[in-house]
LOMITOR-887070 format. One record per residue (C-alpha): residue number from 1; residue in one letter; x, y, z. Coordinates in pm, 1 decimal. Layout:
<pts>
<NUM 'a' <X Y Z>>
...
</pts>
This chain:
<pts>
<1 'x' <13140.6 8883.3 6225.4>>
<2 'x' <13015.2 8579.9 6344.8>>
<3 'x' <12934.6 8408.0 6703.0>>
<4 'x' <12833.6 8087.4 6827.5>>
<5 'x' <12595.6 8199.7 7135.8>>
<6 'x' <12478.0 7877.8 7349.8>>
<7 'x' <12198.7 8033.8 7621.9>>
<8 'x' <12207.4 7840.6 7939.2>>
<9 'x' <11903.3 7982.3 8110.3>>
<10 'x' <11649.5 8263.5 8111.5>>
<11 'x' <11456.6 8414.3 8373.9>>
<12 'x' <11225.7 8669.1 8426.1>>
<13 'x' <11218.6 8883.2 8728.5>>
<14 'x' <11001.8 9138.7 8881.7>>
<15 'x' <11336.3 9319.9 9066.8>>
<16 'x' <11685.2 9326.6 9000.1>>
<17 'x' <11954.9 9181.5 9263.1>>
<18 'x' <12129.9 9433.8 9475.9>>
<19 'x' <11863.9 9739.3 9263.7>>
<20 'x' <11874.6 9907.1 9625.4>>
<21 'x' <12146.9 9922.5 9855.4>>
<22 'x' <12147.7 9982.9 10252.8>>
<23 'x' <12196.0 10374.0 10203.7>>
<24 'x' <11937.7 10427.6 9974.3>>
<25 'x' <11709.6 10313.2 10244.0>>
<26 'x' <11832.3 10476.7 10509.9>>
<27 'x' <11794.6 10831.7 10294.4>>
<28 'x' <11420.8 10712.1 10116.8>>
<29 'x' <11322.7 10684.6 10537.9>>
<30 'x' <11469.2 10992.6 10561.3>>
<31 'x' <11302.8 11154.9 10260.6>>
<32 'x' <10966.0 10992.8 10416.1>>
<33 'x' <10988.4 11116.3 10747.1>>
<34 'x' <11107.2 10804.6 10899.9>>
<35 'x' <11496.9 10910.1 11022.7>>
<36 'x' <11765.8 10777.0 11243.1>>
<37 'x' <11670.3 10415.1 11113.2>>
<38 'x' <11940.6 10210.7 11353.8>>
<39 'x' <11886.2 9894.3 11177.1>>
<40 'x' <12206.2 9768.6 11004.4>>
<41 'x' <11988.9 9453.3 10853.1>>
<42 'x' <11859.6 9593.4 10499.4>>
<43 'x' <11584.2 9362.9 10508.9>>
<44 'x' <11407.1 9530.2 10785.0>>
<45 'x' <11498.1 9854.1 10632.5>>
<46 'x' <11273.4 9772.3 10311.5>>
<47 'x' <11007.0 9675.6 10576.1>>
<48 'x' <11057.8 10009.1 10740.6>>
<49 'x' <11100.2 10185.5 10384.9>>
<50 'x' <10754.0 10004.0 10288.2>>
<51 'x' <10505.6 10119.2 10578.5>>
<52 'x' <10684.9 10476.1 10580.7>>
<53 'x' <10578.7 10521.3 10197.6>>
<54 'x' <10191.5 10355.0 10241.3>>
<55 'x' <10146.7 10653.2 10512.8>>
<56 'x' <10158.5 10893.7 10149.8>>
<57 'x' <9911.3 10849.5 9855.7>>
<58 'x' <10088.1 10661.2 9560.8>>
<59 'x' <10150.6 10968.5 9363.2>>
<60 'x' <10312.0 11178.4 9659.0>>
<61 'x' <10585.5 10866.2 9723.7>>
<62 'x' <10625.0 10787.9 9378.6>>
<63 'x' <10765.5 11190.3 9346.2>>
<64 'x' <10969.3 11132.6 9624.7>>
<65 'x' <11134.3 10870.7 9499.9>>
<66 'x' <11157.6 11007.0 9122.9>>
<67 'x' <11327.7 11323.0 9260.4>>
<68 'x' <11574.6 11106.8 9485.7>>
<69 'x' <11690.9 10884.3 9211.7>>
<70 'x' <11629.9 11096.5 8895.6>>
<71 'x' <11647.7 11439.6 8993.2>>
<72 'x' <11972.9 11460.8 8800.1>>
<73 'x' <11776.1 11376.8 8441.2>>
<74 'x' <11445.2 11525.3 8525.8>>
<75 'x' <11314.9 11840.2 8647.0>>
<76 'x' <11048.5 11908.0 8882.6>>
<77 'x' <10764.7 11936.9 8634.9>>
<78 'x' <10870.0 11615.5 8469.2>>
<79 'x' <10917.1 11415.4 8843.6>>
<80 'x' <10526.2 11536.5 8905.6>>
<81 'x' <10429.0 11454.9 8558.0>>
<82 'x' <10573.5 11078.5 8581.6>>
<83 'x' <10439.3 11066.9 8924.8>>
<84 'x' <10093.3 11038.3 8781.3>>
<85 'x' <10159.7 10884.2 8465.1>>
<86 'x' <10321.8 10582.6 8666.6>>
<87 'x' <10012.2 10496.5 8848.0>>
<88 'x' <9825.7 10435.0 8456.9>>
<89 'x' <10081.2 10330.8 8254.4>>
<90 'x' <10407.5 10107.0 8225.2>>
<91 'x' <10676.5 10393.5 8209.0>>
<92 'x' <10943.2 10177.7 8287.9>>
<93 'x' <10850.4 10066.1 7893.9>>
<94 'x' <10705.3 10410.6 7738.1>>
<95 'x' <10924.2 10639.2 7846.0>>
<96 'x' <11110.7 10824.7 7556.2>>
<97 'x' <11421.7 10859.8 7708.3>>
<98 'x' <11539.3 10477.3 7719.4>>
<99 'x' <11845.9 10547.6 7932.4>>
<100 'x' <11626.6 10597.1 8210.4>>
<101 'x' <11432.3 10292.6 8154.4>>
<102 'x' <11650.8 10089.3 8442.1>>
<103 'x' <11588.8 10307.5 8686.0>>
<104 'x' <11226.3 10410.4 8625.7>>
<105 'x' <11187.1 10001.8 8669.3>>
<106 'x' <11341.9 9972.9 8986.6>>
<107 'x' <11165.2 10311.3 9108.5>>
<108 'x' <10830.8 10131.2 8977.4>>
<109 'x' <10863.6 9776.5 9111.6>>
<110 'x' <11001.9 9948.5 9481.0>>
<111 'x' <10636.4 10112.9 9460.4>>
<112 'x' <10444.3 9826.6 9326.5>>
<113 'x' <10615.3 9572.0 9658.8>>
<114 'x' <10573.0 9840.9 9868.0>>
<115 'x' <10182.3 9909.8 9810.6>>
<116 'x' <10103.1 9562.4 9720.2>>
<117 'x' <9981.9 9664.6 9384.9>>
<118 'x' <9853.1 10002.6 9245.7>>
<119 'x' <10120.9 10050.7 9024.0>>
<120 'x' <10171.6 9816.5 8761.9>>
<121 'x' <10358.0 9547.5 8757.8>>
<122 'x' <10694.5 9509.8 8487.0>>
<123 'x' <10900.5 9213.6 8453.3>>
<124 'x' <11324.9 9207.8 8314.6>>
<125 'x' <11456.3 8924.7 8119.2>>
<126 'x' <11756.3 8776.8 8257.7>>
<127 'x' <11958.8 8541.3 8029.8>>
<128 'x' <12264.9 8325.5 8126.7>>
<129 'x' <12510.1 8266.2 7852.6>>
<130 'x' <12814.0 8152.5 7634.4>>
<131 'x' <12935.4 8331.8 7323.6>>
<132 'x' <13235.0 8228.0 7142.2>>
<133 'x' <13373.9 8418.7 6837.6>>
<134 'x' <13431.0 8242.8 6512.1>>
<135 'x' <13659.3 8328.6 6214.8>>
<136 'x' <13865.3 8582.6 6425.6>>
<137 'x' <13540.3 8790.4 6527.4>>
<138 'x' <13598.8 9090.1 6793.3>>
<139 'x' <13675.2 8884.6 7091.6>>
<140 'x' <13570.7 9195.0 7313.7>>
<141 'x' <13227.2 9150.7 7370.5>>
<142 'x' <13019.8 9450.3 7368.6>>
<143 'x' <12646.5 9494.5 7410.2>>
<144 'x' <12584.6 9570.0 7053.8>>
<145 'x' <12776.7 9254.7 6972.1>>
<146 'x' <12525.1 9037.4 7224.8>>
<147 'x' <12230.1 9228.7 7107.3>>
<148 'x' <12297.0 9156.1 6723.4>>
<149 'x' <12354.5 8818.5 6810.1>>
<150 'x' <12037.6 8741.1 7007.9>>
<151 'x' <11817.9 8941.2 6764.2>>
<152 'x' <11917.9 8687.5 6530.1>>
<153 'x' <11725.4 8424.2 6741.3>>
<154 'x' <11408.8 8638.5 6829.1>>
<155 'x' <11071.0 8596.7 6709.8>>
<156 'x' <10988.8 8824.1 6429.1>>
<157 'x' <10728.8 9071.8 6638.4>>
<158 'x' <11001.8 9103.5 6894.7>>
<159 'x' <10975.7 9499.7 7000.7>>
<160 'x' <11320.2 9513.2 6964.2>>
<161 'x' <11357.8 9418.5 6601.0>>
<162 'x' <10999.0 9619.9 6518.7>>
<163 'x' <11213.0 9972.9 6695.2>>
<164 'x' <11550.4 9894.7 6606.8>>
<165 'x' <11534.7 9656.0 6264.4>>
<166 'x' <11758.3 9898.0 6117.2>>
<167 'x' <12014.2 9923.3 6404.4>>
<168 'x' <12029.8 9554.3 6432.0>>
<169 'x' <12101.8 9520.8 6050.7>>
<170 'x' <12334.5 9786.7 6057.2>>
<171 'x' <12153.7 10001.3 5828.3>>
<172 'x' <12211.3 10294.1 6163.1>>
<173 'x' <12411.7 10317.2 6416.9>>
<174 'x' <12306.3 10120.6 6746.1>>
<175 'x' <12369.6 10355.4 6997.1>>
<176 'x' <12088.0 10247.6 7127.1>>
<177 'x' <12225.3 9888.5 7254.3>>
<178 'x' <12389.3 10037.0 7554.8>>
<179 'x' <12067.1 10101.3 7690.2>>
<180 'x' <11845.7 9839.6 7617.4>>
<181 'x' <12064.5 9615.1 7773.1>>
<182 'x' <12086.7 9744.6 8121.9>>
<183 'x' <12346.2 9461.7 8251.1>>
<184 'x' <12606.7 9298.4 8053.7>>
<185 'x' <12787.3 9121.8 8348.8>>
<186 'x' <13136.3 8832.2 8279.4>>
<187 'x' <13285.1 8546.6 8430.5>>
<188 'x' <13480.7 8343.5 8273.5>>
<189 'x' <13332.5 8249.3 7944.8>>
<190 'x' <13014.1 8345.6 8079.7>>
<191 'x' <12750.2 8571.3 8089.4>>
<192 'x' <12490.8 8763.7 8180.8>>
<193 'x' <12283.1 8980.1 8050.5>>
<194 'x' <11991.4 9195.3 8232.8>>
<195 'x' <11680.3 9391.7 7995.3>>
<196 'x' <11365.2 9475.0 8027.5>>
<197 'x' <11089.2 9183.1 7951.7>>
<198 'x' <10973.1 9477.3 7650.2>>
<199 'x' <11260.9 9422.1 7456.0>>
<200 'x' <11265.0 9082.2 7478.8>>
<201 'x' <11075.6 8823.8 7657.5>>
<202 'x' <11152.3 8473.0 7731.5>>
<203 'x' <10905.3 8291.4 7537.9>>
<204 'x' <11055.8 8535.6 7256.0>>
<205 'x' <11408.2 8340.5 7209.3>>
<206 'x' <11379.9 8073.2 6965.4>>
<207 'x' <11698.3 7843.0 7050.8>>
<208 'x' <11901.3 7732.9 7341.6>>
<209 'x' <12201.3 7706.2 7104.5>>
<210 'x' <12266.7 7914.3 6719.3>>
<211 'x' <12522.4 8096.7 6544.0>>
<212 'x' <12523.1 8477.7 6443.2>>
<213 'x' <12659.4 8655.6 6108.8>>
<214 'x' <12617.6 9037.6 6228.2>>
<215 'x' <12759.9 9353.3 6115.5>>
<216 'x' <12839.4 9705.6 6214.3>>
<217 'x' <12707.8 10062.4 6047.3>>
<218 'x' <13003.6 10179.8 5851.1>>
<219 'x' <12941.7 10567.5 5744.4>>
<220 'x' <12989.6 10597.6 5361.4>>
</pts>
């Protein structure tokens, strides 16, 4: 199939919009012995949020917050284990399990804002763009289709073509895609799509505009 991809913009952020919602702070206060937070504005609540976790060595609040958001995926061994491990290296990147990568990079860049540091700090690629099929290509665009498409203008030592080369040249399957991109948002004949700066950086992409022969993994 083949695509005609023209990128707009690309950005790279140190939080996602909207990672956090009012209720999650209200129940992290909670969790941190800061409760009956009146405040409505959720600004002031991630104020509140921030000095309530600094009164708890990093390692403490980072569990806290691993078992609040993750305690579905991990058990308690594996929330203390991370807790540590967060405060050396950049789990939000290492971690095995990539379908916890989003959330291990908002949990880590909530701790890095809220003790100014300590924890290191990871970036996401955001990247604003058009695709249009050609020669009656899928029209319903997946994130394996944008994937494909944008590995075709990456710089060779990209760490997603190094992991995935096969994937991406449909040698496997690419189940993978659905979690490397975290955010495959539309409007109109736009989009936008939300990774981690590991997979793919900005100074990575090679051109604003290109077109993309890809294929799919077809068991024999």
């Amino acid at each position: 199939m083949k695509y005609a991809i023209k990128i707009h913009k690309i950005s790279t952020v140190e939080e996602l919009e909207n990672s956090w919602n009012l209720n999650d702070y209200k129940v992290l206060l909670e969790r941190f012995d800061f409760p009956n937070a009146e405040s409505t504005n959720i600004n002031e609540l991630r104020e509140l949020l921030f000095m309530a976790i600094t009164d708890y060595e990093p390692n403490e609040a980072a569990a806290i917050v691993l078992e609040y958001k993750l305690s579905n995926h991990l058990n308690e061994g594996q929330i203390e284990q991370l807790s540590h491990e967060m405060l050396l290296d950049k789990i939000s990147e290492e971690y095995p399990e990539i379908n916890l990568h989003k959330d291990l990079f908002n949990i880590n860049q909530l701790l890095y804002k809220a003790y100014n540091g300590k924890f290191h700090n990871t970036k996401a690629t955001v990247v604003d763009f058009e695709i249009s099929p050609l020669q009656n290509a899928d029209a319903t665009i997946t994130k394996e289709i944008v994937l494909k498409c944008f590995a075709k203008n990456l710089d060779n030592h990209t760490v997603v073509l190094r992991l995935f080369g096969d994937q991406v040249n449909a040698v496997d399957p690419f189940e993978e895609a659905d979690d490397v991109i975290w955010e495959l948002e539309k409007k109109d004949t736009n989009y936008k799509m939300t990774t981690s700066d590991y997979w793919m950086s900005k100074d990575e992409f090679l051109n604003e505009e290109f077109e993309a022969v890809i294929d799919f993994f077809e068991e024999e």
